[in-house]
C-alpha positions in Angstrom: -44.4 110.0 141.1 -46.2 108.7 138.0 -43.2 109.9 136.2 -41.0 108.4 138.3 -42.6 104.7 137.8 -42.9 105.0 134.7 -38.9 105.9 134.5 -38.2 102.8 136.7 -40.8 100.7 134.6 -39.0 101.7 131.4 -35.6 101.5 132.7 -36.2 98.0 134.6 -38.0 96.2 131.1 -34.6 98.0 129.1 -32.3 95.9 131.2 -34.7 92.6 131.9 -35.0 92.8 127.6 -31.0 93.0 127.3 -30.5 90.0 130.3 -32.9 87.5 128.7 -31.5 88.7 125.2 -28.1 87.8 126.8 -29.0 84.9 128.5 -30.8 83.5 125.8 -28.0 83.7 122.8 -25.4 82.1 125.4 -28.3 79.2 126.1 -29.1 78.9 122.6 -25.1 78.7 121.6 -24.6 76.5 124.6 -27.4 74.2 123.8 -26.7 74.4 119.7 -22.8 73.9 120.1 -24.3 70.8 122.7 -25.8 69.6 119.9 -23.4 70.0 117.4 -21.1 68.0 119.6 -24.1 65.3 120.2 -24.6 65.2 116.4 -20.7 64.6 115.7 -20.5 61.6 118.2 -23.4 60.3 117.1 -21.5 60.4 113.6 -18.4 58.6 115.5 -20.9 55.8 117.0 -22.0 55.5 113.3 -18.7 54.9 112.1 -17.7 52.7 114.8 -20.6 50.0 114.3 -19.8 50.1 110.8 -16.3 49.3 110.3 -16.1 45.9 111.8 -13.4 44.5 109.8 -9.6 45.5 110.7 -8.6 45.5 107.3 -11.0 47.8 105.8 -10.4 50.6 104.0 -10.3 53.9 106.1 -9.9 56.5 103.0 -13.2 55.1 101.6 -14.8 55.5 104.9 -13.7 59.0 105.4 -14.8 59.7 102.2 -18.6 58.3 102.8 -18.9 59.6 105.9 -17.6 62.8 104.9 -20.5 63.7 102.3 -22.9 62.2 104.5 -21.9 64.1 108.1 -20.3 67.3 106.0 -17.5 67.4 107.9 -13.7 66.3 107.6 -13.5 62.9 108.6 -10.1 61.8 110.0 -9.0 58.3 111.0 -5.7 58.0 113.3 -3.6 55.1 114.7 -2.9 55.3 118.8 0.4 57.3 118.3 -1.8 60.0 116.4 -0.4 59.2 112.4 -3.2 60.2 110.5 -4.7 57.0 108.9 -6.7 58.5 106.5 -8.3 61.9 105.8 -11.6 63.2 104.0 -9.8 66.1 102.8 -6.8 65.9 102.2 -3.9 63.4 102.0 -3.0 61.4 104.6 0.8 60.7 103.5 0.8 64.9 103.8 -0.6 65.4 107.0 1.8 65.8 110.3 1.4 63.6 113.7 -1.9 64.7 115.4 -0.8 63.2 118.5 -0.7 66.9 120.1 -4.1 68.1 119.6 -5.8 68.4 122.1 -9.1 66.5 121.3 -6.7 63.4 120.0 -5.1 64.0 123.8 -8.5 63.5 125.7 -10.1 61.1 123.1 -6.5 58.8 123.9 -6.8 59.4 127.4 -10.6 59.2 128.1 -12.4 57.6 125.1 -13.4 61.1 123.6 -12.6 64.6 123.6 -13.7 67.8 121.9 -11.8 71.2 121.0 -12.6 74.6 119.4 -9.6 75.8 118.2 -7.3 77.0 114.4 -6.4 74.4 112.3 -3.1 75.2 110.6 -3.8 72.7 108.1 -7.4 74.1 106.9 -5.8 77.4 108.1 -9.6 78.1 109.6 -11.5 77.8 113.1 -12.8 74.1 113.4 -14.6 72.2 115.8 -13.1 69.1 116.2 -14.6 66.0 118.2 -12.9 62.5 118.2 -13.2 59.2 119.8 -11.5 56.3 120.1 -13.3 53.2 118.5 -10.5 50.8 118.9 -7.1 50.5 121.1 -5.4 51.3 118.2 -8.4 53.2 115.8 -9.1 57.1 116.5 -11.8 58.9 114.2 -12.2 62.5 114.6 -14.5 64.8 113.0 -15.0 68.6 112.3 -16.9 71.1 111.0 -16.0 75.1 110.8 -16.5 77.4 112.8 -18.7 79.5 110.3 -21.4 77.3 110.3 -21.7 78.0 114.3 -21.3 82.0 113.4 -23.7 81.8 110.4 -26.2 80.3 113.1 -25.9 82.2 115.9 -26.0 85.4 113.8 -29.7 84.5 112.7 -30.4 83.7 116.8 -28.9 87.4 117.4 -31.5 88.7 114.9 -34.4 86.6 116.0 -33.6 88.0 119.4 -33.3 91.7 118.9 -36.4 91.5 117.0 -38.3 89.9 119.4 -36.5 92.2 121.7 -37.5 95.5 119.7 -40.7 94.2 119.9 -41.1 93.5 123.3 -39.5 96.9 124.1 -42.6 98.6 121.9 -44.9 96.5 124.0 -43.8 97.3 127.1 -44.0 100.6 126.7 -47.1 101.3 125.8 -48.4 99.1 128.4 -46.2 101.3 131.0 -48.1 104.1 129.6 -51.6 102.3 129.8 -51.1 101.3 132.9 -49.0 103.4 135.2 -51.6 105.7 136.7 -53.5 103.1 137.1 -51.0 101.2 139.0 -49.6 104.7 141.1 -52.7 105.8 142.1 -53.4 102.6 144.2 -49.4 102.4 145.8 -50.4 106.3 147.1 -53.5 104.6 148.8 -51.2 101.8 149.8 -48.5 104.1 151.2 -50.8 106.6 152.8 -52.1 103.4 154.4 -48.8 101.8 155.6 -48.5 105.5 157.1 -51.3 104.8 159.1 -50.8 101.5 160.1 -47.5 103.3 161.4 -48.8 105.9 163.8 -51.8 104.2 164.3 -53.5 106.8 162.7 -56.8 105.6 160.8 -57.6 107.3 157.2 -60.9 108.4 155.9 -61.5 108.2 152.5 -59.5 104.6 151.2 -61.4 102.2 149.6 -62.1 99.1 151.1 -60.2 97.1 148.7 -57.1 99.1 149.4 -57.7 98.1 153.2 -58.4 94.8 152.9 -55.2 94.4 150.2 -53.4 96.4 152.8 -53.9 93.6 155.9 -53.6 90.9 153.2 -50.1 92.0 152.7 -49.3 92.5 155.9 -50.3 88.9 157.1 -48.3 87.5 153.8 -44.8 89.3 154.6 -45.5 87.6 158.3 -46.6 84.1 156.8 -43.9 84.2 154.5 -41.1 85.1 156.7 -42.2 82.0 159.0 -42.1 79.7 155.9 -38.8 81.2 154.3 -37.4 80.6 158.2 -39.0 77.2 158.6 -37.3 76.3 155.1 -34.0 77.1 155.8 -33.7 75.3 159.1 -35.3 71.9 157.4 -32.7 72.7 155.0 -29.9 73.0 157.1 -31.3 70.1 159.2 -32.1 67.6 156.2 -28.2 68.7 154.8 -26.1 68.4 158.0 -27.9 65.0 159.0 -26.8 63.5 155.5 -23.7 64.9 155.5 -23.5 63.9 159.6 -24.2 59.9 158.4 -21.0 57.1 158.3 -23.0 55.9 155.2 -22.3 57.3 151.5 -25.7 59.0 150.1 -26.2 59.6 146.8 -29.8 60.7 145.4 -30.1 60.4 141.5 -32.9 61.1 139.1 -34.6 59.0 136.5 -32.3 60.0 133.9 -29.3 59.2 136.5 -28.2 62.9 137.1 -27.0 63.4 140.5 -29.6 65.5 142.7 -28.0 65.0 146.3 -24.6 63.5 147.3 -23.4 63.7 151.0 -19.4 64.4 152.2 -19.3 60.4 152.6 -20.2 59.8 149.2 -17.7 62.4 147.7 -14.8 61.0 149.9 -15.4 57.3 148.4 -15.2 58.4 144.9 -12.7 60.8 145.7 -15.2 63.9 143.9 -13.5 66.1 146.1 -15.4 69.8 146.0 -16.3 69.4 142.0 -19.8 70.7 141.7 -21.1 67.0 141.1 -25.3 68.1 141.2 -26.5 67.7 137.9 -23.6 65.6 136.2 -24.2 61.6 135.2 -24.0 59.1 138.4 -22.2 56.7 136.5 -19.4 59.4 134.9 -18.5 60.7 138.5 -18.7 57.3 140.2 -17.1 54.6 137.5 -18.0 51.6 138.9 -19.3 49.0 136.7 -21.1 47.0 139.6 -22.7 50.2 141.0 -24.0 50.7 137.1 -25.6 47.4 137.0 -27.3 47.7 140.2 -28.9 51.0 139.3 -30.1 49.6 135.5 -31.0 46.3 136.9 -32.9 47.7 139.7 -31.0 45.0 142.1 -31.5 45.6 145.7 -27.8 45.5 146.9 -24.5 44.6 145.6 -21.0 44.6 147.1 -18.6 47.1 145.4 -14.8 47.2 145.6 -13.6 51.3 145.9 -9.7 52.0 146.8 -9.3 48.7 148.8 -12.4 49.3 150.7 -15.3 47.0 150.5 -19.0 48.6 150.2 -22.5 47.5 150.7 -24.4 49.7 148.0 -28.1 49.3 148.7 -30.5 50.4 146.2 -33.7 51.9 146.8 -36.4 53.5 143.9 -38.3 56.6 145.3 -41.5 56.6 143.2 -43.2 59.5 143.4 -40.3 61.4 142.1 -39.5 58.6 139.7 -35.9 58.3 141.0 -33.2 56.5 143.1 -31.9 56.3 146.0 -28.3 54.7 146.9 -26.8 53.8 150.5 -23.2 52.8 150.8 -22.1 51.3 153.8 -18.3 50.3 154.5 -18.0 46.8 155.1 -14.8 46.7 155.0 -13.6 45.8 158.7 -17.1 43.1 158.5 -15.8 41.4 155.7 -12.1 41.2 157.3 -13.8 40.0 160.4 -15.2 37.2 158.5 -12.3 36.4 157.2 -10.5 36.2 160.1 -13.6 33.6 161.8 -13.3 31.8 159.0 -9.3 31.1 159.0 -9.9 30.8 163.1 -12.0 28.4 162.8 -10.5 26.5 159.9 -7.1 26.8 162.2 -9.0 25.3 165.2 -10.8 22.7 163.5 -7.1 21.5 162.1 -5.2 22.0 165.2 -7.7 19.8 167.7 -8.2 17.4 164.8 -4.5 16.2 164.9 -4.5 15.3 168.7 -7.9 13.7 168.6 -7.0 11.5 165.5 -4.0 10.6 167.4 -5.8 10.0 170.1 -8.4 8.3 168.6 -5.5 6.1 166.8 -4.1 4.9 169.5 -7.3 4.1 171.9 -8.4 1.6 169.1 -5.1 0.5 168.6 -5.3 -0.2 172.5 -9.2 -2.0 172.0 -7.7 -3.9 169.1 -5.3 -5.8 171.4 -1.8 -3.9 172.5 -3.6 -2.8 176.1 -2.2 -6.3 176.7 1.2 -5.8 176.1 2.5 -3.3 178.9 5.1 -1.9 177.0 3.1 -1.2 174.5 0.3 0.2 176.5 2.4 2.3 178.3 3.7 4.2 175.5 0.4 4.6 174.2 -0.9 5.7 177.0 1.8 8.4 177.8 1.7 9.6 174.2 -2.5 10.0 174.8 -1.8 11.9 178.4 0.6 14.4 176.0 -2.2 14.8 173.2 -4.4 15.0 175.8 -2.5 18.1 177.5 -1.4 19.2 174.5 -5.1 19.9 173.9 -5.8 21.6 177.1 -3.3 23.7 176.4 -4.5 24.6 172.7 -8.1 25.5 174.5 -6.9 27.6 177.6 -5.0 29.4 175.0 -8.0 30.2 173.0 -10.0 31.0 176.1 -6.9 33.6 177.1 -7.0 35.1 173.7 -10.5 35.3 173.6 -10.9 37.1 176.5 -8.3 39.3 176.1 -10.1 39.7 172.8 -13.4 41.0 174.0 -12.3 43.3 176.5 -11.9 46.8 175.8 -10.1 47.7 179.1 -8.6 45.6 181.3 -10.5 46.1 185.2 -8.1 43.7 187.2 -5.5 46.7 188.0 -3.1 47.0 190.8 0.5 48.6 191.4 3.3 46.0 191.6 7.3 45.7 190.9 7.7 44.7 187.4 11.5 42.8 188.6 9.0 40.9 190.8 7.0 39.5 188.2 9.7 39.0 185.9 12.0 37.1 189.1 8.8 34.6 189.3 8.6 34.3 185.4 12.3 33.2 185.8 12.1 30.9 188.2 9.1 28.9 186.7 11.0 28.6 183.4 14.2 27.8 184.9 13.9 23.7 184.2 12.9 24.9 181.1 16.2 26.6 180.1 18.2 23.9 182.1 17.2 21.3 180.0 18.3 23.5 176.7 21.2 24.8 178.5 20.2 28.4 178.0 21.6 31.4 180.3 18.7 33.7 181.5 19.7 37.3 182.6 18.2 39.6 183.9 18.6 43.5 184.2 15.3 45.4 185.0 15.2 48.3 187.4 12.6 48.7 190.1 10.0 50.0 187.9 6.0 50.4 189.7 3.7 49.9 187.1 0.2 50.1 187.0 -1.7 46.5 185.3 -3.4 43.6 185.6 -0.1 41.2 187.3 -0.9 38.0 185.8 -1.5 39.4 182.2 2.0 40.7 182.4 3.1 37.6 183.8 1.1 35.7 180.5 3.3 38.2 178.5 6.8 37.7 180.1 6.5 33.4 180.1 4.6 33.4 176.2 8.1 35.1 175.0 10.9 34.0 177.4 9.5 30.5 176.8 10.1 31.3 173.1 12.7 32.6 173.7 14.4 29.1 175.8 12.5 26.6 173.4 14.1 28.4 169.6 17.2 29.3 171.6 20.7 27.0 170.7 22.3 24.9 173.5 24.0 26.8 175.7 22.3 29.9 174.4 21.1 33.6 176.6 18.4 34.7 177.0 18.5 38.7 178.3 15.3 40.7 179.8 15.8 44.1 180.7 13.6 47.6 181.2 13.5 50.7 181.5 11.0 53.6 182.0 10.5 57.0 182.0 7.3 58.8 183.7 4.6 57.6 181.6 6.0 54.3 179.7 7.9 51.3 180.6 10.0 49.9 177.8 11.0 45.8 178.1 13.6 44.3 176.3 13.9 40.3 175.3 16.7 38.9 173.9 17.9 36.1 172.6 20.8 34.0 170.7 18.1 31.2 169.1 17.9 30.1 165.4 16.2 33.7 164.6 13.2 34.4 161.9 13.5 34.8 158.2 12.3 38.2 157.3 9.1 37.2 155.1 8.2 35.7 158.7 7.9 38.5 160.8 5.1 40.5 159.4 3.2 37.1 160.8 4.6 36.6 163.8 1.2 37.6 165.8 -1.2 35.7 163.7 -3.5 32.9 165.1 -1.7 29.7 164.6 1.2 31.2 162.1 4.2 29.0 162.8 7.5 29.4 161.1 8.7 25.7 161.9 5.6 24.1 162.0 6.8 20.7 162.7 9.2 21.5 165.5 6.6 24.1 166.8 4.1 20.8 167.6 7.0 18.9 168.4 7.6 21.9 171.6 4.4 21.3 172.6 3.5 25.2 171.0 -0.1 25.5 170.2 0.3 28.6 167.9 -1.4 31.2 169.8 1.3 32.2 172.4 2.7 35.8 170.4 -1.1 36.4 169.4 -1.8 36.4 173.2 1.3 38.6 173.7 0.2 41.2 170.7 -3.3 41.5 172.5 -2.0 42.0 175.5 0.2 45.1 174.4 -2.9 46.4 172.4 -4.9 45.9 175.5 -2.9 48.7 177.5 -2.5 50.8 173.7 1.0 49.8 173.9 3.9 49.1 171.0 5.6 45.9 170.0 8.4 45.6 167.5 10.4 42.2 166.3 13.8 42.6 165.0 15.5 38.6 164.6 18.1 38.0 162.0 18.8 34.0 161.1 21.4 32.2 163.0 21.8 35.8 165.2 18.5 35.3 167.3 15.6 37.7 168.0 14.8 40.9 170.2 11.3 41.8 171.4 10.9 45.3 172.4 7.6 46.8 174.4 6.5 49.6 175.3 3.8 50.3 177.7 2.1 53.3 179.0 1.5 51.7 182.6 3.9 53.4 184.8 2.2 53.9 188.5 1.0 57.5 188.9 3.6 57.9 192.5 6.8 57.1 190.1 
């Protein structure tokens, strides 16, 4: 057995001396190439805050900063014509415009390659960055100088590794009986442990190391167990929340980003952990939260809105970033705001008029009759026209807040439509306008006067834009789930930059003759939340001069049709 260990000792330190050596020349080349690249931009910046007048020289600048960086310095317009060159002539030097590091440096600010320059006809790494729209500088050094330096790492290492080899074997020699001798005492008690067989002759230490060990592997299965379900916990409730989180360190590295996060910045599955907050999320605002230490600011990501919230966590000397979509809150407000502008203005014009004509009464004209009269007939019109404007908004607001509609019952839809009719009929007589109708007998499942709301909002429309002598056709059909209505009509029409607006809050086409109908601006906004109240469908098609057709469909057909 002691040979055996000591075989497995040697063997194991032979391959742990070869993985570190290996591990430790890629580090060392990853970090010095790192640095290399680091150094080179760091040459770049120093260019860049040095040439601050456009007309400077470039070939005397190449030529400074070439001694002092040792490396080819290159200056290039934006279509990659080389400017000026430390090296060589710039009059004999082809378009650059295809190398690669030009490429990213155009695209992104900066880019780097490792690659053979046919014009040095030698391995170069090349850096470049752009300084200006229209000034690229680029610098590189050969590859030799990397080799030359990574050759005296590979020696450093196999040295120390040659020595560590020596080292480790004579401390496998020193010490393997010593460490064999105890595993047999160890084994032989595991044995017993086994068949619960106690042995005579094993030191106490062995015993007691023996029931250490055993209560460690137990201890330490509970932790590793206890870990990974706080783990999986602590990563499916951040990835579980409707809010981006992002958790970055105190040099801005990213150490936790949840699925909400990725999505708004549109990371994707790139391995993000690690890489610079500001790189991955680009957002100057977001920056200058995060530097400023502010405690929120509102960002603007892909047309979406966001509340980023900043919070320090100071024990780990880092930060903590919560983005909330406010988006739909910040429509919302929107919307309250143009309501209640559009409110304010539309009760404002009756009650001036109103107002107008009551002192116009208290000044004197109550005592012509005439007068009077007509005042007091045009106040009883404001005056309705204003009751109307606020049952309106009560309708709408109504229909608004309710998520379902619990007011159902089965009725005749040609019923409803027949009484619709009827109630508008003075309505078209007085404009001349035809109204047909051809609906079937369709049962349908829905609140009766919200329907009826519906059909007399657009057949009222439909009489009141309609030309004299005009028609007016309302007609439906179902099938087992949906009824689909059909309005039509031979009126004035809508232009087509009108009809995306149709079903906004107070949107008129004709304002003027809209107040002059006695409209109040709500009446297709009532309609539109109606059809969204039942999850139907509305569409608009109208043409000028040609009139208008309003189709519906509704999934409210009663459950015996």
């Amino acid at each position: 057995m002691q040979k055996k260990v000591f075989l497995s000792f040697f063997a194991s330190v032979l391959i742990v001396i070869v993985l570190v050596a290996m591990i430790s020349y890629y580090i060392a080349r990853k970090i010095y190439v790192a640095e290399l690249e680091n150094s080179l931009f760091t040459q770049c910046d120093l260019i860049s805050s040095d040439i601050t007048d456009e007309r400077i020289q470039l070939q005397s600048y190449a030529d400074k900063y070439g001694k002092i960086a040792r490396a080819r310095v290159t200056f290039l317009d934006a279509n990659g014509a080389v400017l000026a060159d430390s090296q060589e002539k710039a009059s004999e030097l082809p378009n650059h415009s295809d190398r690669p590091e030009v490429i990213d440096a155009l695209k992104n600010g900066t880019g780097t390659s490792l690659r053979f320059s046919t014009t040095m006809q030698g391995y170069y790494k090349y850096v470049a960055k752009k300084i200006r729209s229209d000034l690229i500088v680029r610098l590189a050094v050969p590859s030799q100088i990397i080799r030359i330096i990574m050759m005296k790492i590979i020696y450093t290492i196999i040295l120390a590794g040659v020595l560590l080899f020596i080292l480790a074997i004579l401390l496998a020699l020193l010490f393997t009986k010593r460490i064999v001798e105890p595993i047999k005492q160890l084994t032989n008690y595991a044995k017993g442990v086994t068949h619960s067989i106690y042995l005579n002759g094993m030191s106490d230490e062995i015993l007691e190391l023996g029931e250490a060990f055993t209560g460690m592997v137990a201890q330490l299965d509970e932790t590793i167990k206890d870990y990974h379900k706080r783990n999986v916990w602590f990563e499916t409730t951040i990835n579980s929340m409707p809010e981006g989180f992002i958790a970055i360190d105190e040099n801005h590295y990213i150490m936790l980003i949840n699925d909400t996060a990725k999505k708004i910045f549109e990371i994707g599955n790139t391995a993000v952990i690690g890489q610079d907050f500001f790189v991955m999320t680009r957002n100057i605002p977001l920056k200058d939260m995060v530097q400023n230490a502010q405690r929120s600011v509102e960002i603007n990501v892909k047309h979406q809105v966001y509340k980023a919230i900043y919070c320090p966590i100071k024990d780990l000397s880092g930060h903590i970033i919560i983005l909330q979509d406010i988006t739909l809150t910040k429509q919302f407000e929107a919307m309250r705001s143009e309501f209640v502008s559009n409110v304010t203005h539309e009760l404002k014009t009756p009650l001036t008029s109103i107002r107008g004509f009551i002192e116009t009464l208290k000044n004197g004209a109550l005592k012509d009759e005439k007068v009077a009269g007509r005042f007091l007939e045009i106040i009883d019109i404001e005056g309705e026209r204003l009751q109307l404007l606020i049952n309106d908004i009560l309708v709408l607001s109504h229909i608004e807040n309710k998520k379902h509609d619990d007011k159902l019952s089965t009725f005749t839809l040609e019923d409803t439509i027949q009484e619709v009719v009827q109630l508008l009929d003075n309505h078209a007589q007085s404009k001349s306008v035809t109204i047909v109708t051809q609906p079937t007998q369709t049962k349908v499942f829905a609140n009766q006067d919200r329907m009826k709301q519906l059909f007399i909002n657009l057949v009222s429309n439909a009489i009141t834009y309609n030309v004299h002598g005009g028609r007016v056709e309302l007609s439906s059909t179902h099938d087992s789930k949906r009824v689909n209505i059909r309005i039509q009509d031979t009126g004035i029409g809508i232009a087509q930059e009108h009809v995306g607006r149709l079903f906004e809050r107070f949107y008129r086409v004709d304002k003027g003759r809209s107040r002059e109908d006695g409209g109040t601006g709500l009446g297709l906004s009532i309609v539109k939340h109606i059809v969204e109240l039942y999850e139907g469908e509305i569409v608009v098609q109208s043409q000028p001069q040609k009139g208008s057709t309003f189709e519906i469909t509704l999934p409210i057909m009663a459950q015996d049709v």
